[in-house]
C-alpha positions in Angstrom: -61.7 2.0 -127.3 -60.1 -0.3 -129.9 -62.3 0.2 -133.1 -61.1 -0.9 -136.3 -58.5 2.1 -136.6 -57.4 2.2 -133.5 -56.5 -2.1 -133.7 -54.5 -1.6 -137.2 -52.5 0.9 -135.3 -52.1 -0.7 -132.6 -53.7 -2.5 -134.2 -66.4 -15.4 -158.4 -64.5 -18.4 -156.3 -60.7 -18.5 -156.4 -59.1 -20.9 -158.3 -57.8 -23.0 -155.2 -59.8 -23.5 -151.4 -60.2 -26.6 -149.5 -62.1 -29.2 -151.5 -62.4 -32.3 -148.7 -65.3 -34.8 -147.9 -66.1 -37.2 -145.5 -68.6 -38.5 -142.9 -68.6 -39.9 -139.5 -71.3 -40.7 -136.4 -69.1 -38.8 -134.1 -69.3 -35.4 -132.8 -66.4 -33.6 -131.8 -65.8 -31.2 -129.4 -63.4 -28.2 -129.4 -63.0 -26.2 -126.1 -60.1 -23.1 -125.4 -57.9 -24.7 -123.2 -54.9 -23.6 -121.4 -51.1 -25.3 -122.6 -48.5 -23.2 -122.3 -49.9 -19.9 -120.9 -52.4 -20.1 -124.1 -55.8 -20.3 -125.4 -56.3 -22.8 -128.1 -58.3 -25.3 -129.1 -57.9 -28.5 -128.8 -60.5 -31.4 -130.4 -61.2 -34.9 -129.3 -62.7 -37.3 -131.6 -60.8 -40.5 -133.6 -59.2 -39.4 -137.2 -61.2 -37.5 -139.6 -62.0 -39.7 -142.7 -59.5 -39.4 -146.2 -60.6 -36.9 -148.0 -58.6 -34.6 -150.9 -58.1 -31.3 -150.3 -55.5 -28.1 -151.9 -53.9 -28.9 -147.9 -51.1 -31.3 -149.0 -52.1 -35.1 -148.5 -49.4 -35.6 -145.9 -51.4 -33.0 -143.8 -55.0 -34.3 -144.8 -54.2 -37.6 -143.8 -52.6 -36.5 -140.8 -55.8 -34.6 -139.6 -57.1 -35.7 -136.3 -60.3 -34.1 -136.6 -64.0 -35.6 -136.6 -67.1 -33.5 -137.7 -69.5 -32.0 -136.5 -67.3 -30.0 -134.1 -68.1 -28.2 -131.6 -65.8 -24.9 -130.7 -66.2 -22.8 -127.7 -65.1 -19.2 -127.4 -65.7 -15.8 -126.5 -68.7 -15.2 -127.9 -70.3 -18.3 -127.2 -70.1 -22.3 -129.4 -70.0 -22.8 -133.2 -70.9 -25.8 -134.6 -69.1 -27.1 -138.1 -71.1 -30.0 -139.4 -68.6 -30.8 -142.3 -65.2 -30.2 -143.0 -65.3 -26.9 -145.1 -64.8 -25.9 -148.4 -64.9 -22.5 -148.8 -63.2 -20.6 -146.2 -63.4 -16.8 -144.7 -60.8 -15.2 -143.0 -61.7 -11.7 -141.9 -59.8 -9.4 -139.4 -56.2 -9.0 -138.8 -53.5 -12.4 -139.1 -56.9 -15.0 -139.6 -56.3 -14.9 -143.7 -52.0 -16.2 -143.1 -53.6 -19.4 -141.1 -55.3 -21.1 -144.0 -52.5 -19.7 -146.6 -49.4 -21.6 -144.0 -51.5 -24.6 -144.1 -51.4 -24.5 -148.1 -56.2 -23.5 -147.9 -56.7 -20.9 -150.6 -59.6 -19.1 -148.3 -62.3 -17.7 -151.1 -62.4 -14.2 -149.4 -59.9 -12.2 -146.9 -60.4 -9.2 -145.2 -57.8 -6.2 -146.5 -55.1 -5.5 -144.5 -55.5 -2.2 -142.9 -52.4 -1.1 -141.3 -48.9 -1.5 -143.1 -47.7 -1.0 -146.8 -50.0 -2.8 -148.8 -50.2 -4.4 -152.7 -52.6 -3.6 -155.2 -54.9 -6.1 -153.8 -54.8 -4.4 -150.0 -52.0 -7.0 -148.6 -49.2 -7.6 -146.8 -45.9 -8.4 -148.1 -45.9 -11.8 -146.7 -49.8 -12.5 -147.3 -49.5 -11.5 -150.9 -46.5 -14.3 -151.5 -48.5 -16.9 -149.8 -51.0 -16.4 -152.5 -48.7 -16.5 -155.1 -47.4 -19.2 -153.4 -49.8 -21.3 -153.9 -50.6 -19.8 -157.8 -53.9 -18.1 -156.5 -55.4 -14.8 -156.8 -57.1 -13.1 -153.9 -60.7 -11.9 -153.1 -60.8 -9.1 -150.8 -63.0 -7.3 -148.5 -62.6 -3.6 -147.8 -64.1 -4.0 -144.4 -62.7 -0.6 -142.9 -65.3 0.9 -142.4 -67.4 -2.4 -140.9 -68.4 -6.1 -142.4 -69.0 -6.3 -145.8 -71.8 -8.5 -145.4 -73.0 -9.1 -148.4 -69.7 -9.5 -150.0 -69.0 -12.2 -147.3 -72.4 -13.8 -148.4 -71.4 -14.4 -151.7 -68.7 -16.2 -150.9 -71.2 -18.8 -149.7 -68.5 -19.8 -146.8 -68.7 -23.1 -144.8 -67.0 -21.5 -141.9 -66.0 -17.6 -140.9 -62.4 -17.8 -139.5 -62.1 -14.6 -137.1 -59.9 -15.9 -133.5 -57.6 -12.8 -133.3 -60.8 -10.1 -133.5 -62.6 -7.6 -132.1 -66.2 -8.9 -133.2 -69.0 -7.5 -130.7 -72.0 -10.4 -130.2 -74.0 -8.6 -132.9 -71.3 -8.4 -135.2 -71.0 -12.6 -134.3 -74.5 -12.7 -134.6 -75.0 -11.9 -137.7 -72.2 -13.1 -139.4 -73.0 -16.4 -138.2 -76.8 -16.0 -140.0 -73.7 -16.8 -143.3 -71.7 -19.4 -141.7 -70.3 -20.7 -138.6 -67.8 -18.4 -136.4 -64.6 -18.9 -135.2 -64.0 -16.1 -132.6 -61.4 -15.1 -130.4 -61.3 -17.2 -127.3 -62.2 -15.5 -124.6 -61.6 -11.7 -125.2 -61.5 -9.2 -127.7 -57.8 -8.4 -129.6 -56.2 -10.0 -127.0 -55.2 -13.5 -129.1 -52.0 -14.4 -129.4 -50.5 -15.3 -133.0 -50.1 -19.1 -131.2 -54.2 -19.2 -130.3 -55.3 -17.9 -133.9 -53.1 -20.8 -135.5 -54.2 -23.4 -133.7 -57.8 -22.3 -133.3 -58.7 -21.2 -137.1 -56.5 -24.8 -137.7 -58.7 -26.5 -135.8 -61.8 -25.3 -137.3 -60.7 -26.6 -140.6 -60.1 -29.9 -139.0 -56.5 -29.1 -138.9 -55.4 -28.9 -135.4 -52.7 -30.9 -135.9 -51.0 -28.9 -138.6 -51.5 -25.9 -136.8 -49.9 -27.0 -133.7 -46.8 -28.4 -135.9 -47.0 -24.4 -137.9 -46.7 -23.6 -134.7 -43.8 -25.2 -133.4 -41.8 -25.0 -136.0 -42.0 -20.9 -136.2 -41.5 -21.0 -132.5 -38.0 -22.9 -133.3 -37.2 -20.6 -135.8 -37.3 -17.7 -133.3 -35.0 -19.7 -131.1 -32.8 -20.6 -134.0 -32.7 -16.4 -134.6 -32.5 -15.5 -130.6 -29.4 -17.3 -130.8 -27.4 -14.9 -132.7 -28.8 -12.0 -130.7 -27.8 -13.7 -126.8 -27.7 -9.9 -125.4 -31.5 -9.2 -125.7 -32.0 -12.3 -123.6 -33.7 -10.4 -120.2 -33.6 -6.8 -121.6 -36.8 -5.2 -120.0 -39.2 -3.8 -122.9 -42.2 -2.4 -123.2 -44.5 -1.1 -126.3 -45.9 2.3 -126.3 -48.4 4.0 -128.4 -47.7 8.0 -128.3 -48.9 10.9 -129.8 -46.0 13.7 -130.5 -48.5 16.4 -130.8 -49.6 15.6 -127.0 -47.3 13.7 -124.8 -49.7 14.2 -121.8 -51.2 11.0 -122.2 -50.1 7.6 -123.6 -50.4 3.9 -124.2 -48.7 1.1 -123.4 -49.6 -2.8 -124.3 -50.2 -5.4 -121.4 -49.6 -8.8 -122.6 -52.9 -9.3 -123.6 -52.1 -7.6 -126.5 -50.4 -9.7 -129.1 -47.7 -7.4 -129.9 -46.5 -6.7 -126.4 -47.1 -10.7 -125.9 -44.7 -11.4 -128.8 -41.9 -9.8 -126.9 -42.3 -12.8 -124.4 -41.6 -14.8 -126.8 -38.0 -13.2 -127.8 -36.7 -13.6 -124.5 -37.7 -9.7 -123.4 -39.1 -9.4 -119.7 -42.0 -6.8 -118.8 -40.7 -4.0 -116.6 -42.1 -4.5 -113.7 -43.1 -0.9 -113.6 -45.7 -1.6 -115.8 -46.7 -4.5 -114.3 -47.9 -2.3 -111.2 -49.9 0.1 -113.2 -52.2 -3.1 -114.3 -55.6 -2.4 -112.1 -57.4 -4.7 -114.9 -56.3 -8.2 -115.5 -58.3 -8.0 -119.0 -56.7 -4.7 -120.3 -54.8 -4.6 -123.8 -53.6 -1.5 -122.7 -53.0 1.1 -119.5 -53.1 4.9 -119.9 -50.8 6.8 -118.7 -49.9 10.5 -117.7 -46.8 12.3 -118.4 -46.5 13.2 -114.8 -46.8 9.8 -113.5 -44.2 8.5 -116.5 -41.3 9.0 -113.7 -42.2 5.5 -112.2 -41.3 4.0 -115.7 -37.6 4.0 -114.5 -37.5 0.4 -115.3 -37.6 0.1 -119.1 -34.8 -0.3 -120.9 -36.2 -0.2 -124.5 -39.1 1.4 -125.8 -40.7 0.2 -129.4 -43.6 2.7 -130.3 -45.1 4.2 -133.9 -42.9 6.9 -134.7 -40.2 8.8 -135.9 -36.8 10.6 -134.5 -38.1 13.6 -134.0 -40.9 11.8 -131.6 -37.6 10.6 -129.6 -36.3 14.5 -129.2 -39.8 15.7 -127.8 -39.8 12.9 -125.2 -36.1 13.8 -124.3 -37.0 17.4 -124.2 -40.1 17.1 -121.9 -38.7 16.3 -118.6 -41.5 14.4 -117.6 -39.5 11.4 -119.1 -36.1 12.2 -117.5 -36.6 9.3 -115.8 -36.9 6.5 -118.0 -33.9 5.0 -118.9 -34.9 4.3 -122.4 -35.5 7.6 -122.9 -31.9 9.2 -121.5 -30.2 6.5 -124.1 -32.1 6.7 -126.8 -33.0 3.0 -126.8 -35.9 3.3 -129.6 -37.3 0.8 -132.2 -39.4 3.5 -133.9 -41.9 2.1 -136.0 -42.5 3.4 -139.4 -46.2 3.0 -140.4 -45.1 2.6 -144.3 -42.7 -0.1 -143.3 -43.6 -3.4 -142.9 -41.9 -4.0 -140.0 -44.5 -1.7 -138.2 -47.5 -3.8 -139.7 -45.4 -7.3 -138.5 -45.3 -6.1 -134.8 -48.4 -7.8 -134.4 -47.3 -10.6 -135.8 -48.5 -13.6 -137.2 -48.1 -17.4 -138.6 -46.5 -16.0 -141.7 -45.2 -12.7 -140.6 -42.9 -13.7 -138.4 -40.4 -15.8 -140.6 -41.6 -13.0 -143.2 -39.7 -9.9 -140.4 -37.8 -11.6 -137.8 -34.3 -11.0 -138.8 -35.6 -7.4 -139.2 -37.0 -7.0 -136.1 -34.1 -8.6 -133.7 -31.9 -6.4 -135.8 -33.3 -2.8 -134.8 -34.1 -4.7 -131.2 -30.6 -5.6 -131.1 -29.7 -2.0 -132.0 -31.5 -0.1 -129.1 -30.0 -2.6 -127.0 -26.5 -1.3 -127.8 -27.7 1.9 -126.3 -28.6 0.6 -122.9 -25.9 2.0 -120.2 
């Protein structure tokens, strides 16, 4: 069911790109691996040759890459005989990955969920390209590929591991360029997997790794000041206020409800036992089965108050303690907090102190 929409909510050349040359007998390979409860890539092969690039020359000559690659993912192996040049990012989080590592990629897709600029970006995708002194070429891909717009870019790879491409949609994008896709299924990448695997397409899988770590000490470095949401049990729902009778809530396959994880929350176990599919992004649930949800102590969903006064009117949820207290992060889609729950490389030092902030607040509320 996740179509573009339905992902955003819950789900001429630029001046700068990678410029980098360089030849070697070897091939490498790239497989998604698991380290650390995560897909990513990871590439074997002796050091890439010197080559110049917009990536800072500490982080060229640290590469540890050797083309061709091989990468294997979802939709089946890419090949990337040469180091690329121009880069494509398309989908949601891919474009931040080349921006963090300092690549100027010569055509994004728009954001498509969130307050966006002029140009159809994010807050913290917009300063990465200002950043770096660069203006951005983007693809209104709402309503599908732009395929042709894509084309013209004449890209040297298509960077696309947190997506929802079907095998045509791989197919024929890869008739343009080479394909990074997710790893091994749809939407369900974290923001750690699309670092390190659209890194490691550009040869970079060593940069990416280090992006990586450091963002993942910065959340530590934050979690500190916020020691009470250590252990809080939180889940992420997707509601309708016009018809409670059914809703939503992320496994963690989905990247937002993953990202919780990752600031110290714990999934109620009460969701855990409504998981009949091991794959699944999300469950459905009815209103009249909500009652076994009297494990979650926060709920963070797309909304507004007045979403929180239906649920505590419709005693359906009487028995969720999240509910009873009021312990909401609501949301807003015109915020950009909303568009950073699904976060990313650059979103996350970009919303962090915002986010453990209203997280910290619904906290307060537990009883």
């Amino acid at each position: 069911m996740k179509n573009k929409l339905i992902s955003a909510l819950f789900a001429g050349l630029l001046g700068l790109s990678v410029v980098a040359c360089g030849t070697t007998s070897e091939t490498a390979t790239v497989d998604t691996v698991a380290t650390d409860s995560s897909e990513v890539a990871t590439v074997s092969g002796s050091e890439s040759t010197e080559g110049s690039s917009s990536v800072s020359e500490d982080s060229a000559s640290n590469s540890d890459a050797t083309f061709p690659l091989t990468i294997t993912h979802g939709l089946g192996e890419t090949v990337i005989e040469e180091k690329p040049e121009n880069v494509v990012a398309i989908a949601w989080g891919n474009p931040d990955v080349p921006l963090a590592l300092g690549i100027v990629p010569v055509g994004i897709s728009e954001a498509n969920f969130g307050p966006r600029d002029e140009n159809g970006l994010l807050a913290w995708t917009a300063k990465a390209f200002e950043d770096l002194g660069a203006t951005p070429n983007v693809f209104d891909d709402t309503d599908g590929w732009d395929y042709e717009a894509i084309s013209d870019c004449q890209p040297d790879v298509i960077l696309a591991a947190y997506s929802g491409l079907s095998q045509e949609e791989y197919d024929r994008l890869s008739e343009i360029a080479p394909v990074v896709a997710y790893p091994t299924i749809a939407w369900t990448t974290t923001w750690q997997e699309e670092t390190i695997n659209d890194a490691a397409a550009l040869g970079l899988e060593a940069e990416g790794r280090a992006l990586v770590a450091d963002v993942e000490q910065l959340i530590s470095d934050k979690l500190s000041q916020y020691p009470d949401l250590n252990g809080k049990r939180v889940a992420f729902f997707w509601l309708s206020e016009d018809d409670l009778g059914t809703f939503y809530i992320y496994t963690n396959n989905d990247p937002r409800a993953a990202f919780l994880g990752d600031l110290g929350f714990v999934t109620p176990d009460s969701v855990t036992g409504l998981i009949d599919d091991p794959n699944a992004f999300s469950i459905t649930v009815s209103a009249e089965n909500a009652d076994v949800l009297s494990d979650v102590d926060i709920i963070i969903t797309y909304g507004t108050e007045s979403l929180v006064t239906a649920m505590q009117n419709d005693g359906r949820f009487s028995n969720i303690p999240a509910v009873n207290n009021g312990a909401f992060v609501l949301l807003d889609s015109n915020d950009a907090l909303a568009a950073a729950s699904t976060p990313t490389v650059l979103s996350i030092p970009y919303a962090i102190d915002d986010y453990l902030e209203v997280l910290n607040e619904a906290a307060k509320k537990i009883q």
